[in-house]
C-alpha positions in Angstrom: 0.0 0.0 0.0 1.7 3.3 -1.0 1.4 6.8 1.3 -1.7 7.3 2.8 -2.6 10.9 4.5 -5.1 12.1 6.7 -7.4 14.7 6.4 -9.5 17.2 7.9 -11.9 18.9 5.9 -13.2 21.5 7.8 -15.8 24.1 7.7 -13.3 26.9 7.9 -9.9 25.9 7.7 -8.7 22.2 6.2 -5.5 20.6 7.1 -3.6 17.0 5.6 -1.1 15.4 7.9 0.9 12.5 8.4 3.1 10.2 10.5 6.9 10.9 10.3 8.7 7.9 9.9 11.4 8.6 11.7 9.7 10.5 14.7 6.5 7.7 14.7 4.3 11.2 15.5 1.8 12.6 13.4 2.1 16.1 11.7 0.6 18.3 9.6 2.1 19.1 6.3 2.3 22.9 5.6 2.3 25.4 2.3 5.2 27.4 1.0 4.6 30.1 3.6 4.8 27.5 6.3 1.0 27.7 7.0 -1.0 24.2 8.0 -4.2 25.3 7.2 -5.8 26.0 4.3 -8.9 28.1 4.3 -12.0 25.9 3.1 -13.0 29.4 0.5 -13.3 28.9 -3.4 -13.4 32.0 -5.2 -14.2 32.6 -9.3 -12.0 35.0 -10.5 -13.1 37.2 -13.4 -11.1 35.8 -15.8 -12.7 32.2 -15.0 -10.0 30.9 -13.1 -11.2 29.5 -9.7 -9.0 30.0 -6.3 -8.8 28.4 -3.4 -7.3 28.6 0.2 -5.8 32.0 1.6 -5.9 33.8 -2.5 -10.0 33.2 -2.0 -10.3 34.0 1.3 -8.7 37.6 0.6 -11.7 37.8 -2.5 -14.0 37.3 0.3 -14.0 41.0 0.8 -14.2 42.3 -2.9 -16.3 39.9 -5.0 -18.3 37.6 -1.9 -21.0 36.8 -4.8 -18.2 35.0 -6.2 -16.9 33.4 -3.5 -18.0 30.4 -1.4 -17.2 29.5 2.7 -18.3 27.2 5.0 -19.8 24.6 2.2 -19.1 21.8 4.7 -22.8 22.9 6.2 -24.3 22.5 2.6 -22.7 18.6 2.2 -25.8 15.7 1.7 -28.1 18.2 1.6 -31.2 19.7 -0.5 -32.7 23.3 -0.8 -35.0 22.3 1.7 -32.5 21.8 4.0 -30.7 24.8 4.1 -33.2 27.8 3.1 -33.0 30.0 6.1 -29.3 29.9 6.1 -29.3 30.9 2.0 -30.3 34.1 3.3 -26.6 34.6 4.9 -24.6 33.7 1.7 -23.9 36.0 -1.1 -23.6 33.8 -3.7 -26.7 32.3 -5.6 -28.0 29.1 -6.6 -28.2 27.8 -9.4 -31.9 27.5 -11.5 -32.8 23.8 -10.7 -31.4 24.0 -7.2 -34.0 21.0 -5.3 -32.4 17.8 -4.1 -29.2 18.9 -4.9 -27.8 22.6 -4.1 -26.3 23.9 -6.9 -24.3 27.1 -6.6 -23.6 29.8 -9.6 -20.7 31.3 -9.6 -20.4 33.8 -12.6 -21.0 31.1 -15.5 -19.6 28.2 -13.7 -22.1 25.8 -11.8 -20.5 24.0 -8.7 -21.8 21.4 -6.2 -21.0 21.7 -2.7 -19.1 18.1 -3.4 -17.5 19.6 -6.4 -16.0 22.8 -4.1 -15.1 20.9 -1.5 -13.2 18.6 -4.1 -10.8 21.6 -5.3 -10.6 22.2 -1.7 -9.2 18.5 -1.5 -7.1 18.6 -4.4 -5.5 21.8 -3.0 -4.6 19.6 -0.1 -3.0 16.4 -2.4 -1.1 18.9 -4.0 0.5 20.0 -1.4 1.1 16.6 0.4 2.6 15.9 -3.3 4.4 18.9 -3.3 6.0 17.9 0.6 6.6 14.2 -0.4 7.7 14.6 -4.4 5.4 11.9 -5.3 1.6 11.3 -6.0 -0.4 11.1 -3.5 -3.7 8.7 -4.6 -5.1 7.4 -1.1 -6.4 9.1 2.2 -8.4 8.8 5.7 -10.7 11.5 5.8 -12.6 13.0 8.7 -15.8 13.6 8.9 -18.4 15.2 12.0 -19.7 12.1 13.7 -23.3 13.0 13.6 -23.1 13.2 9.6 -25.7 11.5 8.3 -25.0 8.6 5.1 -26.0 11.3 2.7 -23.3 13.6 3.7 -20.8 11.2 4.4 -21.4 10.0 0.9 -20.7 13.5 -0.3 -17.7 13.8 1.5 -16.7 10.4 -0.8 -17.9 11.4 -3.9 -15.7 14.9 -3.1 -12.5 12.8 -2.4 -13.5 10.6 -5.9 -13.9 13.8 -7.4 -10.4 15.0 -6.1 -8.3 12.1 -7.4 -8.2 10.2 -3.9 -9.5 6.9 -3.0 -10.7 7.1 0.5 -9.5 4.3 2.8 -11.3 5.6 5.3 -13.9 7.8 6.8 -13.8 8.8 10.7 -15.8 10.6 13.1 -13.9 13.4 14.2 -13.8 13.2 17.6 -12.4 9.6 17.2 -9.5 11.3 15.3 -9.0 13.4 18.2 -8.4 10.6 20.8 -6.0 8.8 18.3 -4.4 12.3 18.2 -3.9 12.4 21.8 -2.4 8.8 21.9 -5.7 8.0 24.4 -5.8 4.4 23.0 -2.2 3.8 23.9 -1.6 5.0 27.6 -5.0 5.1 29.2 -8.3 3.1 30.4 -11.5 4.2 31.1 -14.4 7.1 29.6 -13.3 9.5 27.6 -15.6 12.5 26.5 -14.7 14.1 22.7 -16.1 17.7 22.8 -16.0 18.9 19.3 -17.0 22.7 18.3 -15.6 23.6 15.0 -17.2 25.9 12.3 -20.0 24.7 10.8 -20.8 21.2 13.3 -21.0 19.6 17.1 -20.1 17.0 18.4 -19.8 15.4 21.7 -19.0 11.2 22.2 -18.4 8.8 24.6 -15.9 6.2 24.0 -14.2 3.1 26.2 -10.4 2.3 25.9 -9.2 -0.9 27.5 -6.2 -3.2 26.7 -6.1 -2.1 22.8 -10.2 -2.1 22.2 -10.8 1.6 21.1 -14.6 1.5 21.3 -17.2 4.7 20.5 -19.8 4.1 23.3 -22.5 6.5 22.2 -23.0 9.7 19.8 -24.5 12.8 19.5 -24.6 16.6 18.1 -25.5 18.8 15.6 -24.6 19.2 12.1 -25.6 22.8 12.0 -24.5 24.0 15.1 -20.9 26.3 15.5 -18.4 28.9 14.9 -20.2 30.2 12.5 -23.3 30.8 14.3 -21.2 32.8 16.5 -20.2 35.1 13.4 -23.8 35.4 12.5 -24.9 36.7 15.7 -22.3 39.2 16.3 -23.4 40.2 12.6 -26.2 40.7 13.5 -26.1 42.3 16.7 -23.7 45.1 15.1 -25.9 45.4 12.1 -28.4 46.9 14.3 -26.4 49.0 16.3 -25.2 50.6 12.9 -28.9 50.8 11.7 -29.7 52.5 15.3 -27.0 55.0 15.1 -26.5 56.1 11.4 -30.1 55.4 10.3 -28.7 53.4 7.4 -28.1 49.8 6.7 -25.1 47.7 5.8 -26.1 46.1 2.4 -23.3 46.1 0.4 -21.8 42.3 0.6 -18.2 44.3 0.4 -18.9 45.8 3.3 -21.0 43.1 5.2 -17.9 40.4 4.6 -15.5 43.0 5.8 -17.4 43.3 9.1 -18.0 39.7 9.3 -14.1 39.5 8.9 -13.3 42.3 11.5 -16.0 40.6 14.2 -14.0 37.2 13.6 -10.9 39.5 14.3 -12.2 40.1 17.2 -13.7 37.4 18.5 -10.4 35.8 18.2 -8.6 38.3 20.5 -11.1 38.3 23.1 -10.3 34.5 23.9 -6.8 35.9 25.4 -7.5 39.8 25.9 -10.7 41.3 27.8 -11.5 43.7 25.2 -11.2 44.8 22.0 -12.1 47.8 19.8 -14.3 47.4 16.5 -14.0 50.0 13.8 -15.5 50.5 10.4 -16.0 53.4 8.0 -20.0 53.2 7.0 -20.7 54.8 3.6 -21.3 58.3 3.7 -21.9 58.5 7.3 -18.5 58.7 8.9 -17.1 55.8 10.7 -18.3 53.4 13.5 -16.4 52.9 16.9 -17.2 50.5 19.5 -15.6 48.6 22.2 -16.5 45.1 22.7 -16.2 43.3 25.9 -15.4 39.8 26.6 -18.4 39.8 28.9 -20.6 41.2 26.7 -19.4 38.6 24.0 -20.1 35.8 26.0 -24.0 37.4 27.0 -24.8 37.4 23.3 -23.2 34.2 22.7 -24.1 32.0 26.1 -27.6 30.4 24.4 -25.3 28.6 21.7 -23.1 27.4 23.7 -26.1 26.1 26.1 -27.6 24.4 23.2 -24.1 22.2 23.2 -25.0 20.6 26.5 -28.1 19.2 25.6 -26.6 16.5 23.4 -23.5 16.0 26.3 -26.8 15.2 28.4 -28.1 12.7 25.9 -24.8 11.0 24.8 -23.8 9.9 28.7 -27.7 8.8 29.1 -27.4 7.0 25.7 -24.2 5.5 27.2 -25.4 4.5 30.3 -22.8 6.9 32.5 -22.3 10.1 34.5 -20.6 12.8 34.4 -18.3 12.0 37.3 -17.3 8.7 35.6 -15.8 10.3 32.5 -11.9 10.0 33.4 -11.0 12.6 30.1 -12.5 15.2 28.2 -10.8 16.3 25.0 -11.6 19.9 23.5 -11.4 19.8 19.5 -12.4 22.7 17.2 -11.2 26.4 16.6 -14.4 26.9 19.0 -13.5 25.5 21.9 -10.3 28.9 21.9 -13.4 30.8 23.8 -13.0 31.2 27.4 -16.7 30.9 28.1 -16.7 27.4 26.1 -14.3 26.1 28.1 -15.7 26.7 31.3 -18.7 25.0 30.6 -17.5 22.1 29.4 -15.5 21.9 32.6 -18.5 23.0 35.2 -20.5 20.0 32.8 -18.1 17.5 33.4 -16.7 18.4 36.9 -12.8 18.2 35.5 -10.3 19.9 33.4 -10.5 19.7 29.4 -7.2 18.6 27.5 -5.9 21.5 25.4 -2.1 20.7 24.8 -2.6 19.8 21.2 -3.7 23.0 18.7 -7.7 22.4 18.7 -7.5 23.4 14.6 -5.1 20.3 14.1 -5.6 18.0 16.3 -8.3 16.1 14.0 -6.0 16.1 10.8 -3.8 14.5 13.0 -5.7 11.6 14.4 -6.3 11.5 10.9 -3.0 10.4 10.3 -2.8 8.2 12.8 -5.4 6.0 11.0 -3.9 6.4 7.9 -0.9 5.0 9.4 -2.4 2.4 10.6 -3.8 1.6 7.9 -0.8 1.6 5.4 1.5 0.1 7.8 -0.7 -2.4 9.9 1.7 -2.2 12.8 -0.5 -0.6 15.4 -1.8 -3.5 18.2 -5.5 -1.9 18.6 -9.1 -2.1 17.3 -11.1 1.0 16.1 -15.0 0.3 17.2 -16.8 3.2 16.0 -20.6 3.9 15.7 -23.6 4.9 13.7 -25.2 8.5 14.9 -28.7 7.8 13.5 -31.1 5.3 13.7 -31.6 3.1 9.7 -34.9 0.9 8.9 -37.5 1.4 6.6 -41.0 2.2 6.2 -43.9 -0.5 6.9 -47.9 0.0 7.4 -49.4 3.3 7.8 -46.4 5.3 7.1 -44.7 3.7 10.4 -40.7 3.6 10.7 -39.3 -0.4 11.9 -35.8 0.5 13.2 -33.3 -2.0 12.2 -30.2 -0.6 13.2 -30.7 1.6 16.6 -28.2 4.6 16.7 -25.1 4.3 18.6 -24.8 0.5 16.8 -21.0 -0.1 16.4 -19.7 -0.3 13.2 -19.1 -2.1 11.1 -22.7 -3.6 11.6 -25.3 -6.4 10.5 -29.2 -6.7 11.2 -32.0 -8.9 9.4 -35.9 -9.1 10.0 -38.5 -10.4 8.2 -41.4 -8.4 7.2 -44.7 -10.2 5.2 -47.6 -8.6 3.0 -50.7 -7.0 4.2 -52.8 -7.6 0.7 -53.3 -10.4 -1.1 -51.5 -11.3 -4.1 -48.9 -8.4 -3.7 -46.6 -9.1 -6.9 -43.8 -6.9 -5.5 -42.4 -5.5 -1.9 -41.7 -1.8 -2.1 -38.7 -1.1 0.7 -37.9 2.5 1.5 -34.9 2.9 3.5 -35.0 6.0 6.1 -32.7 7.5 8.5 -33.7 9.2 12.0 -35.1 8.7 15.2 -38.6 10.0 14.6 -41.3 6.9 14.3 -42.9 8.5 10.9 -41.5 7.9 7.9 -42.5 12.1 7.1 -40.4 12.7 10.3 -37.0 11.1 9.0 -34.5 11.3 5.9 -36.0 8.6 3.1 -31.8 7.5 1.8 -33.8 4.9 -1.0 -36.1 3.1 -2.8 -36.5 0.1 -4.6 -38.7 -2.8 -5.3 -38.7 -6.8 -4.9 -40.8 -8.6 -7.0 -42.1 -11.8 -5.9 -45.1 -14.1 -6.6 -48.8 -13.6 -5.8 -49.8 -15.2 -2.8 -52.3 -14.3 -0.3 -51.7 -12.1 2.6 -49.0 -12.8 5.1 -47.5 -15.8 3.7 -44.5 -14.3 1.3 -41.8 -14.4 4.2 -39.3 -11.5 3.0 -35.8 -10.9 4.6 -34.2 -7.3 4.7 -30.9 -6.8 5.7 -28.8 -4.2 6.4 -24.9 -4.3 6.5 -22.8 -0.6 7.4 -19.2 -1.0 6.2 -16.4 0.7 8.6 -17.2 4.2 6.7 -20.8 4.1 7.6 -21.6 3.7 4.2 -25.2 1.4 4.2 -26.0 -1.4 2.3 -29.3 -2.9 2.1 -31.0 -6.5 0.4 -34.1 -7.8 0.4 -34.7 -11.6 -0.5 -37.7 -13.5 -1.1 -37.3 -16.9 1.6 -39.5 -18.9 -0.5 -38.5 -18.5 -3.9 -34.9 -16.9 -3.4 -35.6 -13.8 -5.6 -32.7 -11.3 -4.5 -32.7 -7.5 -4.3 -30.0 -5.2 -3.3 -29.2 -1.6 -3.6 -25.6 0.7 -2.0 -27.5 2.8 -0.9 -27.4 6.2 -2.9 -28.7 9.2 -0.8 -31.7 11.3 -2.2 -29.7 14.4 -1.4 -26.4 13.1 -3.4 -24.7 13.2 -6.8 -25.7 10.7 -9.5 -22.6 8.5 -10.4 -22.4 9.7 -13.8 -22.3 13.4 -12.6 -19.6 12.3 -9.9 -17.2 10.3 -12.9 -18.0 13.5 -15.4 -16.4 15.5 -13.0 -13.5 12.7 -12.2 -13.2 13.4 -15.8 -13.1 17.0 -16.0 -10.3 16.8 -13.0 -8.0 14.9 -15.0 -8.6 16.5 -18.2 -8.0 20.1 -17.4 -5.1 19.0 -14.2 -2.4 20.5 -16.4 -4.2 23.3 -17.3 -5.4 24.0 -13.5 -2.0 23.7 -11.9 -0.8 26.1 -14.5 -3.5 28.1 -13.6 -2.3 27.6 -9.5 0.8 28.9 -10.1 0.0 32.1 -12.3 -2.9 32.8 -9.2 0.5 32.9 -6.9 2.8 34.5 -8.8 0.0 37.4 -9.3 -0.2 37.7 -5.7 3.0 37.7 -4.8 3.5 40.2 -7.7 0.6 42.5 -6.3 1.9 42.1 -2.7 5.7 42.9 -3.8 4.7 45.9 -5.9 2.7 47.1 -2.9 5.5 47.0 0.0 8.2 48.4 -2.7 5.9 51.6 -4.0 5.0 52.3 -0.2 9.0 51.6 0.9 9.9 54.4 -2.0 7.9 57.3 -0.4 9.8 56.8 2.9 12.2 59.2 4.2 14.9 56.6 3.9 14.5 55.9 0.1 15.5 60.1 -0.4 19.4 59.0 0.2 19.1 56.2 -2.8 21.3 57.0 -5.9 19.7 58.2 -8.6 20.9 55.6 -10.5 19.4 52.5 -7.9 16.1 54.6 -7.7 16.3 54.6 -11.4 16.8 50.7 -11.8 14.1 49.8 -9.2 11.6 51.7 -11.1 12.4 50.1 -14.0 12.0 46.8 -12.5 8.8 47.5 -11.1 7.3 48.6 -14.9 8.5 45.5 -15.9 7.1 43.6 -13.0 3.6 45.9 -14.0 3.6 44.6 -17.5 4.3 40.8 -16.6 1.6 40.9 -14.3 -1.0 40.4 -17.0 0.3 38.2 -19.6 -0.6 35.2 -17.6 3.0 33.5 -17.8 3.5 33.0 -14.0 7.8 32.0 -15.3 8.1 35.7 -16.5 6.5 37.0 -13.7 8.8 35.0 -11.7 11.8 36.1 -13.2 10.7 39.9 -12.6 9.9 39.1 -9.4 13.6 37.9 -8.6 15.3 41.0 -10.7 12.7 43.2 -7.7 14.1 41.1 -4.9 17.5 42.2 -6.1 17.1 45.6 -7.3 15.5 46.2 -3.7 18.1 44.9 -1.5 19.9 47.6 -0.6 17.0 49.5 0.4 15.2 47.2 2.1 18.4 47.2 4.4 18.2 50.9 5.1 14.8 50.3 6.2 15.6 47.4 8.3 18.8 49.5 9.9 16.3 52.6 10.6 13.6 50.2 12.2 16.2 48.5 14.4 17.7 51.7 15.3 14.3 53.1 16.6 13.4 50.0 18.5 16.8 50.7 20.7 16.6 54.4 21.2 16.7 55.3 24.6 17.4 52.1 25.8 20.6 50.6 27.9 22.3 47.5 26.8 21.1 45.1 29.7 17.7 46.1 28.6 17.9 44.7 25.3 17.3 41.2 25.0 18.8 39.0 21.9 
């Protein structure tokens, strides 16, 4: 078996990792600029080119309608699913949006499969990039309360990346491998997961190798983001209130949204922190925000995170005080207030050594290793969030597989006719824990035909086998004359596997053309960014004592840097770029020298620390 990674793909940042060889420890693999994560943003450029990662994350602020985040809470599902969050998007669907959301972004038409593919492609490439060789296999992580239609989403996005996954796994399983719980400990541990878009909370039992998911719950719609869209709100209204004027322009809506995530972040260390932003025509807006008055707004979300801790530990049969760890996972789980809950819930101190943002690409890793190397002495038990069976009489729901049901699993029954002569048994498989079939997720259809008899006498076997992904399978067989019937089954809110190998096709057919593509998108930015720092370093006082002559060249350089910018050969552009580096050396130097000098003015020499 060749190299295996692991990844997480997140609802705001995305990560691969994997275990060092020589070290035995997982890590995560990072870009050029030494970053390990990778926004989960795609962007259309005008020109038609799409971007992903930190390039579309920055078009986030001047073309949002263009530009698509947090698509992990749009995976499995339909339009039904999702309409009062639409309203929060810039972006818009596609004409024939239903079953399957499909978003337009200038003339291109992308499912949220499809986006989060060039998310994952991003990712290989960079693992390729690391390793110098292909990179065609991967564990991937997904929330544990993901239903099978968006666990087969997140497949059919891997397929559609050019990986074969291995492996799907819950998240906060990943986090325990992570954290090496299956190798040095016994006893309960709890896996609090708050990321972006999703919660989760499980229970799982480790003893003498036997890594076992006890019981599962959460919410697929339920995180950071919600945080964002509160303090969004809340400030919309205090600049309608003061200014008499709404925010409606998405430029300036995502640059709020982008200074409230600012500061959200520094109030997990600092107590407060100052907002600003010009409004159009009406001066600017000022306010200080408090940590306390942050975690007022935000306390009912992070309530509605206990309510599944309480229903995992009664679903697996515990209290609070017999849970030996709790692990902390997610970018969430940073905020002070989150953390204190979880601690007054579970009467003991959270682990937070490991960075909550990588700690699930991680554990990833760790399975992948596993996986490709076999060496590993311990068994992965994990579970399945949501009740399966199917429909019978009167629109009723016969469970077959309860929830919490370790994987990989197996359960028959028999089921009869209730009219005579029946020449065929329609099964509809559902998902959920509601006892209508109107109540829960129909996953498929399909019909056994077998031979007219009267009522109750046709004695009909369904079975239903999960895999280790918690992919379903489902057959239905006729005991008396042995007629078979069996269906994979293929989610009502999923791709169609001739859409999923058109775009396997389009992925191989334009992959020259797109990395070409990648690397003109960097060399522009680096370009743009370059250009930037050296017009602003020439208008210093320090660029006055340049010679005429080295003023002379760097101007040249940078029209010639101006003119390769456009002709979409990223070598020129390059090659300019590396004639600026060097015509700017020497003043980059001054600038440095004037810096350092004002950092030490005034100061003795045992003050200075090197």
């Amino acid at each position: 078996m060749g190299r295996i990674v692991g990844i997480d793909l997140g609802t705001t940042y995305s990560l691969v990792a994997y275990v060092g060889k020589a070290t035995g420890r997982p890590q995560c693999i990072p870009d050029e600029e030494g970053r390990t994560l990778l926004p989960s943003v795609v962007s259309l450029d005008a020109d038609g080119t799409l971007v992903v990662g930190w390039p579309a994350r920055e078009r986030l602020l001047i073309q949002p309608e263009r530009t698509v985040y947090s698509v992990k809470r749009l995976m499995g599902k339909g339009l039904a699913d999702v309409e009062d969050e639409l309203k929060l998007f810039h972006w818009r669907l596609a004409p024939g949006s239903n079953s399957v959301i499909r978003i337009a972004l200038g003339e291109k038409i992308l499912t949220p499969p499809e986006i989060s593919a060039l998310i994952l492609r991003e990712l290989k490439q960079r693992a390729e990039k690391f390793f110098g060789e292909e990179i065609a296999q991967a564990v991937i992580t997904v929330p544990a309360y993901f239903n099978d239609a968006q666990r087969q989403a997140t497949k059919d996005a891997g397929r559609i990346a050019g990986l074969e996954v291995l492996r799907l796994v819950n998240e906060p399983t990943a986090a325990s491998l992570a954290y090496g719980l299956d190798q040095h400990r016994e006893g309960l541990v709890a896996v609090y997961d708050l990321g972006g878009g999703t919660f989760d909370i499980s229970v799982l039992k480790l003893q003498q190798g036997l890594f076992e998911v006890q019981a599962t719950n959460g919410d697929t719609h339920l995180g950071g983001d919600d945080i964002d869209n509160l303090m969004l709100e809340k400030l919309e209204a205090e600049v309608r209130e003061r200014f008499r004027s709404e925010i409606t322009e998405p430029e300036q809506v995502q640059e709020l949204r982008q200074r409230l995530i600012a500061a959200k972040h520094e109030l997990s260390s600092a107590e407060q922190t100052t907002i600003r932003l010009g409004v159009e025509r009406k001066g600017s807006y000022e306010r200080v925000l408090k940590r306390a008055e942050l975690e007022s707004w935000i306390a009912p979300i992070v309530e509605r995170t206990i309510g599944p801790c309480k229903l995992v530990l009664k679903d697996a049969g515990v209290k609070p005080e017999e849970i030996g760890e709790v692990v902390l996972v997610g970018g969430s789980t940073r905020l002070p207030l989150v953390r204190r809950r979880v601690e007054e819930f579970f009467g003991r101190t959270p682990h937070t050594e490991l960075n909550p943002d990588e700690v699930v690409a991680l554990g990833a890793a760790v399975q992948a290793d596993i996986l490709a190397t076999g060496v590993r002495d311990m068994l992965l038990l994990d579970v399945t969030p949501l009740s399966l069976g199917i429909e019978t009489i009167g629109g009723a729901v016969a469970k077959i597989i309860p929830r919490n049901s370790t994987i990989p699993a197996s359960a028959t029954e028999l089921f009869t006719t209730s009219v005579d002569n029946q020449t065929g048994v329609d099964v509809h498989v559902v998902q959920g824990e509601r006892e209508l079939v109107k109540d829960c997720r129909s996953l498929a259809q399909f019909r056994l035909k077998i031979p007219p008899q009267p009522a109750g006498l046709p004695r009909v076997e369904v079975k239903f086998l999960i895999d280790a992904n918690g992919i379903l399978s489902v057959t239905a067989s006729d005991l008396r004359t042995g007629e078979q019937q069996s269906v994979e089954v293929k989610p009502s809110y999923g791709l169609t596997d001739e859409e999923v190998e058109r775009m396997i096709l389009e992925s191989i057919e334009y992959a020259e053309a797109d990395f070409q593509q990648v690397q003109l998108i960097a060399a522009r930015t680096e370009a743009e960014n370059l250009l930037r720092a050296t017009e602003k370093a020439l208008v210093e006082e320090q660029a006055k004592q340049l010679a005429p002559e080295e003023r002379k060249r760097i101007e040249r350089v940078v029209a010639a840097v101006k003119e390769a910018v456009p002709t979409g050969d990223y070598k020129l552009i390059r090659e300019r770029l590396e004639e600026l580096n060097q015509a700017t050396y020497h003043l980059a130097e001054m600038l440095m020298d004037t810096a350092v000098q004002a950092a030490l003015k005034g100061k003795r020499a045992d003050e200075v620390k090197l």
